[in-house]
MMTF fields as JSON, N, C-alpha, C and O atoms, coordinates in Angstrom:
{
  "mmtfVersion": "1.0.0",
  "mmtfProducer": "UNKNOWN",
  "numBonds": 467,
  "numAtoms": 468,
  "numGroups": 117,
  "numChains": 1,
  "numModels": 1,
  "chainsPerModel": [1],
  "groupsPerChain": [117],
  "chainIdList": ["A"],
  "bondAtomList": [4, 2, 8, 6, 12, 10, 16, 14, 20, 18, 24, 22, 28, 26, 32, 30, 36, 34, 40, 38, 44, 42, 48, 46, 52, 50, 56, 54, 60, 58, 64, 62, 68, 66, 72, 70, 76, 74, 80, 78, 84, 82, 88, 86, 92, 90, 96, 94, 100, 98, 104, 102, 108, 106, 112, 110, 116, 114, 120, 118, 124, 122, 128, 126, 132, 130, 136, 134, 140, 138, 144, 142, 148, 146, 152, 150, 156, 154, 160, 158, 164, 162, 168, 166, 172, 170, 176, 174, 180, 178, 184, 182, 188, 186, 192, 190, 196, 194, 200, 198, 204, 202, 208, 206, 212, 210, 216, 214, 220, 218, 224, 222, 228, 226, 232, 230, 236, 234, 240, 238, 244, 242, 248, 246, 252, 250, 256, 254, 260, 258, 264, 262, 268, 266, 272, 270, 276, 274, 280, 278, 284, 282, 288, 286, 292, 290, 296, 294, 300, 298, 304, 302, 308, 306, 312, 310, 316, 314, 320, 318, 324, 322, 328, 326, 332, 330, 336, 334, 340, 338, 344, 342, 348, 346, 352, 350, 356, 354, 360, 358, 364, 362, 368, 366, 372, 370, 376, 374, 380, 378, 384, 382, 388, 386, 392, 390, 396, 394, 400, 398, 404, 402, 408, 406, 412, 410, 416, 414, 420, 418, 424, 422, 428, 426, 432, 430, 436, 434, 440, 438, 444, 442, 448, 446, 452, 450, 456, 454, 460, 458, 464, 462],
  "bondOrderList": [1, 1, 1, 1, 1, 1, 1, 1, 1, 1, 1, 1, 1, 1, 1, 1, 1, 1, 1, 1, 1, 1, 1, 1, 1, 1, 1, 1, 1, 1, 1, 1, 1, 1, 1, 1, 1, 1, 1, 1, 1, 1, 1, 1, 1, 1, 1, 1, 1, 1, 1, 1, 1, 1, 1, 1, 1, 1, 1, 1, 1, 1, 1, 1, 1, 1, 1, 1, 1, 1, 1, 1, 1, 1, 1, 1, 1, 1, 1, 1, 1, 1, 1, 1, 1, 1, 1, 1, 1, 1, 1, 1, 1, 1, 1, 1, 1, 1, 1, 1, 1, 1, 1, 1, 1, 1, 1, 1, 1, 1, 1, 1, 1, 1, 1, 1],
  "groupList": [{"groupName": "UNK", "atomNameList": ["N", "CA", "C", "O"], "elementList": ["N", "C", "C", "O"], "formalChargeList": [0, 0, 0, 0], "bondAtomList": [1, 0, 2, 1, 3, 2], "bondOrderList": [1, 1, 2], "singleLetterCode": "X", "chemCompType": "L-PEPTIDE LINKING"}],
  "groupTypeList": [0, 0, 0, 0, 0, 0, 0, 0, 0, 0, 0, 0, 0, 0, 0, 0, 0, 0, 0, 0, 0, 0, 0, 0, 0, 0, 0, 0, 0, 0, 0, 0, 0, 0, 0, 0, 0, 0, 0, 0, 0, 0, 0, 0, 0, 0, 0, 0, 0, 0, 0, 0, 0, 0, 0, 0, 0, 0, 0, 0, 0, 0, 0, 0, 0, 0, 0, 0, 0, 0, 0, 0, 0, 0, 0, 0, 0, 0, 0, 0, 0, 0, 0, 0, 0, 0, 0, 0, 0, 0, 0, 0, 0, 0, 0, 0, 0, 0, 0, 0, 0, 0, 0, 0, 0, 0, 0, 0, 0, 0, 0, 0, 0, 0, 0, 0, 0],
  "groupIdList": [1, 2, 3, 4, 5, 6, 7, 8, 9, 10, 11, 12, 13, 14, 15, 16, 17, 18, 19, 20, 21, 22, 23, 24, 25, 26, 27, 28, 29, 30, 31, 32, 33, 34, 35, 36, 37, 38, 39, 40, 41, 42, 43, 44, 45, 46, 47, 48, 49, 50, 51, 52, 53, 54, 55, 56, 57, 58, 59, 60, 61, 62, 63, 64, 65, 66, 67, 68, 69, 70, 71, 72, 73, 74, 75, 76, 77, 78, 79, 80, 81, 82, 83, 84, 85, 86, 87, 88, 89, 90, 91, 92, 93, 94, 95, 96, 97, 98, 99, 100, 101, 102, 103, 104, 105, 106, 107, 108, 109, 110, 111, 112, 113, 114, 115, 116, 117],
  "secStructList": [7, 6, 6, 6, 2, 2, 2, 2, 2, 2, 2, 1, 7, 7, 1, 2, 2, 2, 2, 2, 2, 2, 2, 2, 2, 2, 2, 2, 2, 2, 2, 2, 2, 2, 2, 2, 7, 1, 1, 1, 5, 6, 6, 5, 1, 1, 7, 7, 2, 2, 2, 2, 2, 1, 4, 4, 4, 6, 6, 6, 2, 2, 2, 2, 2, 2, 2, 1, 1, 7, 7, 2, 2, 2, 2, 7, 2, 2, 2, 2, 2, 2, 2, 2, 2, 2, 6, 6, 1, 2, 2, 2, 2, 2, 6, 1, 7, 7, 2, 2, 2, 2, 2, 2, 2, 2, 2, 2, 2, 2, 2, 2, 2, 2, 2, 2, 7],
  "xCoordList": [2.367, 3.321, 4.411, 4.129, 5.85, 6.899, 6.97, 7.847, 6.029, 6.266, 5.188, 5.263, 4.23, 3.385, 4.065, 3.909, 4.909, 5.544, 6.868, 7.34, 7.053, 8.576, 7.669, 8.286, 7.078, 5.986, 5.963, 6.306, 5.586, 5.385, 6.702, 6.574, 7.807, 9.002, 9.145, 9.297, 9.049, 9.172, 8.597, 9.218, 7.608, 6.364, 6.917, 6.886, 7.595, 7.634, 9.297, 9.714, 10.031, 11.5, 12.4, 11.75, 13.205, 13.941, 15.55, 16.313, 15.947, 17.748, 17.98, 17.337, 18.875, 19.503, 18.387, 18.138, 17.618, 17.042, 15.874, 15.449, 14.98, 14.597, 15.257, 14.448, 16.425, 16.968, 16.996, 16.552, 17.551, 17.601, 16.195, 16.113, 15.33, 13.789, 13.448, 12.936, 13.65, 13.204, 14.115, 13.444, 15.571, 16.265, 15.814, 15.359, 15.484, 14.863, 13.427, 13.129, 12.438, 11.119, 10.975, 10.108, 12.024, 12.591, 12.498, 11.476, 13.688, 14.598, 13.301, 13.544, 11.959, 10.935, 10.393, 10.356, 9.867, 8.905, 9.88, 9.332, 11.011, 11.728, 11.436, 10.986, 11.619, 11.389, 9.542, 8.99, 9.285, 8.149, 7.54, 6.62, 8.157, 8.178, 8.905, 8.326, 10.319, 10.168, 9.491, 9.621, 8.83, 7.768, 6.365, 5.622, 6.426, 5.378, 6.083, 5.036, 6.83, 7.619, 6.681, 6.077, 6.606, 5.783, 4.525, 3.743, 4.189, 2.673, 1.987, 2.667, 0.329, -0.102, -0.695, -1.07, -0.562, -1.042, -0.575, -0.033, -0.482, 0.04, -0.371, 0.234, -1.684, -2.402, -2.38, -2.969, -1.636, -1.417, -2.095, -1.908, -3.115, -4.265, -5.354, -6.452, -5.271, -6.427, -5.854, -4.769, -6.889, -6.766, -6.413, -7.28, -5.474, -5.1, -5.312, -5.812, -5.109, -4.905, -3.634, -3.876, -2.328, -1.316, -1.795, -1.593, -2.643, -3.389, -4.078, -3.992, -4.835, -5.855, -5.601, -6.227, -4.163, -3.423, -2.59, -2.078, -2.285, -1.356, -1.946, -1.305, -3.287, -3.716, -4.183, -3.928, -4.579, -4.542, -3.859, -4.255, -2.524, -0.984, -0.915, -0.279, -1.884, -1.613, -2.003, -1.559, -3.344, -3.751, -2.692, -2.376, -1.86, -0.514, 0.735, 1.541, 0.837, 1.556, 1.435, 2.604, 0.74, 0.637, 1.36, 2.17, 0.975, 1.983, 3.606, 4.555, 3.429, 5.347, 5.827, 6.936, 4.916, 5.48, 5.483, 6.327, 4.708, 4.546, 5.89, 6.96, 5.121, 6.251, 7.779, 8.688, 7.714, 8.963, 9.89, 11.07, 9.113, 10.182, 10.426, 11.353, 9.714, 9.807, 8.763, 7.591, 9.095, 7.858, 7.445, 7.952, 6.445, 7.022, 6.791, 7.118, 6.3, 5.99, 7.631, 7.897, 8.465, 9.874, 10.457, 11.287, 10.448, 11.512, 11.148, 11.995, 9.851, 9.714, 8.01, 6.834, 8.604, 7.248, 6.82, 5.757, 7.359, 6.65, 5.687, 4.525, 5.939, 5.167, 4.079, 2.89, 4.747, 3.224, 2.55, 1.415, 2.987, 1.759, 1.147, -0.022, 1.368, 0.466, -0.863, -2.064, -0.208, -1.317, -2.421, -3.6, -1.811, -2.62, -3.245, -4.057, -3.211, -3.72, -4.927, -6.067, -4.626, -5.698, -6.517, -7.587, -6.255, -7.089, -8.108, -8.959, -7.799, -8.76, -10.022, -10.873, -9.734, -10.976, -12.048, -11.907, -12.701, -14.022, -14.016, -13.877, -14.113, -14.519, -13.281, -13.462, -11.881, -10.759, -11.399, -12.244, -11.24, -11.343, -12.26, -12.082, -13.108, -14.654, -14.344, -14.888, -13.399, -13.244, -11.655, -11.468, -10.906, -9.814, -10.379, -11.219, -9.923, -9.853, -8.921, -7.738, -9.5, -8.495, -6.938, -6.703, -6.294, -5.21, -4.86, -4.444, -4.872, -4.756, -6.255, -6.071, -6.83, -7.734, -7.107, -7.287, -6.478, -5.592, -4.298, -4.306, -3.363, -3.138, -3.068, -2.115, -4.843, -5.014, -5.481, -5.746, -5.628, -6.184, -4.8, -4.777, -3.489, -2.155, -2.014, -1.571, -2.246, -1.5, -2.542, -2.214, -4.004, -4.99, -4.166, -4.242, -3.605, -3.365, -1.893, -1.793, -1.245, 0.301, -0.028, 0.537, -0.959, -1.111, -1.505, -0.807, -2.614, -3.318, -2.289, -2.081, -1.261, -0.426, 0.761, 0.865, 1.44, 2.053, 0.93, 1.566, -0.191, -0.38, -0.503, -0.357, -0.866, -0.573, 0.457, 0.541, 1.249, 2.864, 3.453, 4.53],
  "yCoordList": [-24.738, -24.269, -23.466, -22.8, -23.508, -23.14, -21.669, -21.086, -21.053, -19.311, -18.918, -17.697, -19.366, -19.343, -19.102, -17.976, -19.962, -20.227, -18.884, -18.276, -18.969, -17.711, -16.598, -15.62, -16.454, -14.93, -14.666, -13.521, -15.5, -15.506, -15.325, -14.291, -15.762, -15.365, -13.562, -12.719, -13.343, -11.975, -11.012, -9.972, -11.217, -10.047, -10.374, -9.441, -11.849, -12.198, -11.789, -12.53, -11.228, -11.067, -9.696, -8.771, -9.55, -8.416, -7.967, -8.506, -7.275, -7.601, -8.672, -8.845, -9.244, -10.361, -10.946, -10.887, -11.644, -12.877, -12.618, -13.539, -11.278, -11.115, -10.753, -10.856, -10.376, -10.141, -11.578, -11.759, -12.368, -13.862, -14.504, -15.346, -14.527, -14.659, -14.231, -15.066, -12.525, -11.817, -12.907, -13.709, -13.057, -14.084, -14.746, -14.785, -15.869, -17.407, -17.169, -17.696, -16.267, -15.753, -15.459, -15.936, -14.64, -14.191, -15.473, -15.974, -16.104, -17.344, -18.443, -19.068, -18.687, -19.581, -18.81, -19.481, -17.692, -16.999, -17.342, -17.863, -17.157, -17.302, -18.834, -18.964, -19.831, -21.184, -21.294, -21.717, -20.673, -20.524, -19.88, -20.294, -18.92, -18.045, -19.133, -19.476, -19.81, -20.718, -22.042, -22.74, -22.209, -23.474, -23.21, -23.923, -21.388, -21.035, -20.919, -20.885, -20.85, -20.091, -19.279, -18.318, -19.982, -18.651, -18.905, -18.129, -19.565, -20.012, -18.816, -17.98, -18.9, -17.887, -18.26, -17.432, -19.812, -20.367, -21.331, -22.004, -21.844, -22.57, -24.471, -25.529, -23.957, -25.09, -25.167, -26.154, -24.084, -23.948, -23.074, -21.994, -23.361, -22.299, -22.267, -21.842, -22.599, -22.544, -22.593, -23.109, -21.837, -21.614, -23.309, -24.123, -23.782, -25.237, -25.24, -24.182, -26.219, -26.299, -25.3, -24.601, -25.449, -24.729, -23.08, -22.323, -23.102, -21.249, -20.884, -19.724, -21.704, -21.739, -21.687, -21.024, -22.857, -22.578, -21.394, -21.235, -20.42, -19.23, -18.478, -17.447, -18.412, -16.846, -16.411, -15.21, -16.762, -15.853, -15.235, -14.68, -15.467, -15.19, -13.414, -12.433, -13.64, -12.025, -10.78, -9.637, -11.723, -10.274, -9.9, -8.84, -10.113, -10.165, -9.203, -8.775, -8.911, -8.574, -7.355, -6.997, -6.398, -4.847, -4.679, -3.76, -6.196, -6.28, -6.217, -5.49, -7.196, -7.166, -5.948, -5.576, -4.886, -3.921, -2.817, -1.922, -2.862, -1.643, -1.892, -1.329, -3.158, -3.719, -4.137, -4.09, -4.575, -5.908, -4.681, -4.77, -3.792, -2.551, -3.261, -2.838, -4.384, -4.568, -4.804, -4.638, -5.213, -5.139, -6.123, -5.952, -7.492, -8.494, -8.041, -8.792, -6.956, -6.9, -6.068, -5.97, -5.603, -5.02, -6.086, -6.276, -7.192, -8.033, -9.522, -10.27, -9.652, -10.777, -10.622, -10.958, -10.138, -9.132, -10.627, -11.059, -11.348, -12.949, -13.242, -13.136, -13.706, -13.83, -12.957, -13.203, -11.67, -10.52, -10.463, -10.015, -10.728, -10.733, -11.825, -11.513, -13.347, -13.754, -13.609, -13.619, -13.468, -13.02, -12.113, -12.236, -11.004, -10.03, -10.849, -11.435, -11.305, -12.452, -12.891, -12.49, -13.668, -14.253, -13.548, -14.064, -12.404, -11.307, -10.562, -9.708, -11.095, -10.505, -11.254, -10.953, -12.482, -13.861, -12.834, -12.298, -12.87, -12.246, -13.516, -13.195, -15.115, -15.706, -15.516, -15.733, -15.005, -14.601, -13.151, -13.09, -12.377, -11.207, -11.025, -10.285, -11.593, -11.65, -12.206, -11.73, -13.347, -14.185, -13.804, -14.457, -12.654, -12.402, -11.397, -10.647, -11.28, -10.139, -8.962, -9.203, -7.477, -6.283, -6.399, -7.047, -6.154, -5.614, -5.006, -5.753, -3.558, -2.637, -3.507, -3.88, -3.547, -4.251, -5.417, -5.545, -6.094, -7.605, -6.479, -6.561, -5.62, -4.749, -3.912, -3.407, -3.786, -2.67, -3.89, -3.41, -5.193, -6.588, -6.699, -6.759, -6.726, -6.927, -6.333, -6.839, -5.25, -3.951, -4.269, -4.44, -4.195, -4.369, -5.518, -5.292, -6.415, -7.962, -7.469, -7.717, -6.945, -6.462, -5.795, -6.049, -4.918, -4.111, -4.655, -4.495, -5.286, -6.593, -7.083, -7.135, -7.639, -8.471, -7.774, -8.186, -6.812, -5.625, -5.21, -4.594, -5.261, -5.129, -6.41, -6.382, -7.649, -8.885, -8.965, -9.759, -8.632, -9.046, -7.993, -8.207],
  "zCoordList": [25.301, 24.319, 25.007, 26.003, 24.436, 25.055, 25.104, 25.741, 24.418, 23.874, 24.641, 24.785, 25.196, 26.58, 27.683, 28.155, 28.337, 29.306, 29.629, 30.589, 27.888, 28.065, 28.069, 28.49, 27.929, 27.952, 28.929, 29.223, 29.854, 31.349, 32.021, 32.677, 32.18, 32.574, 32.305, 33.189, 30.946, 30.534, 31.487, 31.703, 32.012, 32.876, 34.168, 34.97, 34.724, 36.187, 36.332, 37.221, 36.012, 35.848, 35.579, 35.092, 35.722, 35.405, 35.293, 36.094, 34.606, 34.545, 33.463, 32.427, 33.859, 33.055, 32.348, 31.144, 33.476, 33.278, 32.677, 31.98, 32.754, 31.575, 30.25, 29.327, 29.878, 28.92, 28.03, 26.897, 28.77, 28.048, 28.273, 27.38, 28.83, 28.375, 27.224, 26.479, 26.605, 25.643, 24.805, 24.156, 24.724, 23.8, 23.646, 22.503, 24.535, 24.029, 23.409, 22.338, 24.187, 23.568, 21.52, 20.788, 21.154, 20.088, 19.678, 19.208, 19.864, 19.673, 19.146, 18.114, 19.819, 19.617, 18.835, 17.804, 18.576, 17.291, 16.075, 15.104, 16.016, 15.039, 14.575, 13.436, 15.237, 15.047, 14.193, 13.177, 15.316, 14.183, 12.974, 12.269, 12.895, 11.29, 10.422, 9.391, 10.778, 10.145, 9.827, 8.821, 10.775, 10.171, 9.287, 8.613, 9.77, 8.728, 7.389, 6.742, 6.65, 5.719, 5.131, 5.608, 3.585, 2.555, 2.749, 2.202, 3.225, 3.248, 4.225, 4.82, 4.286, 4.333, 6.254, 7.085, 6.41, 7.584, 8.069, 7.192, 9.207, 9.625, 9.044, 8.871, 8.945, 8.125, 6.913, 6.472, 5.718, 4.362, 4.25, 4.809, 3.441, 2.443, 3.678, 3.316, 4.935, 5.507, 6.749, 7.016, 7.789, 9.019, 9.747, 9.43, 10.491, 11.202, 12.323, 12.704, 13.335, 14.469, 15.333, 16.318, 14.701, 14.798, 15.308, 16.257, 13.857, 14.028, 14.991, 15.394, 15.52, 16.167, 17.809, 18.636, 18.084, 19.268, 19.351, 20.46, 18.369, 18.699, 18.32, 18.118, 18.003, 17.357, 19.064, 19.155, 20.002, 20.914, 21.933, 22.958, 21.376, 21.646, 21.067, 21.454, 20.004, 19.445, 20.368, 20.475, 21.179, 22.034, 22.744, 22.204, 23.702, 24.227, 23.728, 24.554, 22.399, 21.894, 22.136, 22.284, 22.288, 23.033, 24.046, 24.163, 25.495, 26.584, 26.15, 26.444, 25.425, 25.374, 24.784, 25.167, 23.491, 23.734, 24.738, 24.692, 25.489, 26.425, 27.395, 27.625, 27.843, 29.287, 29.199, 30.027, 27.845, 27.626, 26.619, 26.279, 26.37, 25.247, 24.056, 23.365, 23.606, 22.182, 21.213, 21.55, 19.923, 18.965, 18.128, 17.02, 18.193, 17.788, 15.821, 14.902, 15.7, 14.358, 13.798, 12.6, 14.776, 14.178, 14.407, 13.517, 15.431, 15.69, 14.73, 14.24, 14.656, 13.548, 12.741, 12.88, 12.173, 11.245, 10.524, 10.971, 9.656, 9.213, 10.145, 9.752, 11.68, 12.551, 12.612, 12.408, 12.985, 13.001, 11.4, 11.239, 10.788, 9.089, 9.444, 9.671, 9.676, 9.7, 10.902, 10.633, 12.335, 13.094, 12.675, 13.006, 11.758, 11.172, 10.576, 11.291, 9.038, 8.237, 9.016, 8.783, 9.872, 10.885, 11.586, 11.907, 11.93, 12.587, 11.36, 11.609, 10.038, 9.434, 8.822, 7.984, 9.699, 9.887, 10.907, 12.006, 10.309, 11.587, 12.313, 13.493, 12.209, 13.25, 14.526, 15.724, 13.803, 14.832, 14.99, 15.883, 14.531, 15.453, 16.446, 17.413, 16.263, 17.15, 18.294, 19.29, 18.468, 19.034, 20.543, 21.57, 20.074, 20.946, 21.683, 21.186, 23.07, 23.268, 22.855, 22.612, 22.751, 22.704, 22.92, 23.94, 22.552, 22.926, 23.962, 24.848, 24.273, 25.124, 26.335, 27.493, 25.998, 27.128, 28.016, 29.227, 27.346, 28.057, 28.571, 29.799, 28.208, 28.778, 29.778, 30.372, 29.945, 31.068, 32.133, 33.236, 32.074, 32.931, 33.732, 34.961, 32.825, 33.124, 33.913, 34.944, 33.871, 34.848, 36.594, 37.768, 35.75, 37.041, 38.265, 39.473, 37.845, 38.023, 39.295, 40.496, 38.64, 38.912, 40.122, 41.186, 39.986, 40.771, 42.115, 43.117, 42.103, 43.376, 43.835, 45.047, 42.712, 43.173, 44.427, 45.582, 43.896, 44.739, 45.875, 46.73, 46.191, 47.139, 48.287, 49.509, 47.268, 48.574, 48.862, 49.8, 48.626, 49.403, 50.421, 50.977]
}
């Protein structure tokens, strides 16, 4: 998925080129708030495939605010209600990791990494 890939630019980048990462990043959640519209899931009345490939996109979302300085629940709150929505599936919540835990993995990761080079 393309909002995978720009995520990854976001953490590997800086200056400009993350600035227009965070754009196009934005730019694809938006695409997808609209394909969710009013509905409550990506699959309608019920958890889909769609859901199922981006609900663990949510653990992540702590990173982009800590690191990336933004919020995907101020910048596209449609998007963040439904992740919530879905996070209040026990077979989803059970199932992601933490937040701040994928977080503190990030940082662990960064850190290794700054020292191989």
């Amino acid at each position: 998925m393309q909002v995978y890939e720009i995520g990854r630019v976001l953490w590997t980048t800086k200056g400009e080129e993350q600035e227009a990462a965070k754009k196009e990043f934005l730019e694809c959640i938006g695409l997808l708030e609209e394909k969710l519209g009013d509905k409550p899931y990506f699959g309608v009345e019920t958890l889909g495939f769609v859901d199922v490939a981006l609900i663990p996109f949510y653990s992540w979302f702590y990173v982009y605010k800590k690191l990336d300085n933004f919020s995907i629940e101020a910048e596209q709150p449609k998007f963040y209600a439904w992740a919530k929505r879905c996070m209040q599936k026990e077979s989803v919540s059970k199932s992601l990791a933490d937040q701040k835990a994928i977080y503190d993995l990030f940082l662990q990761r960064m850190k290794a990494r700054e020292i191989d080079q």
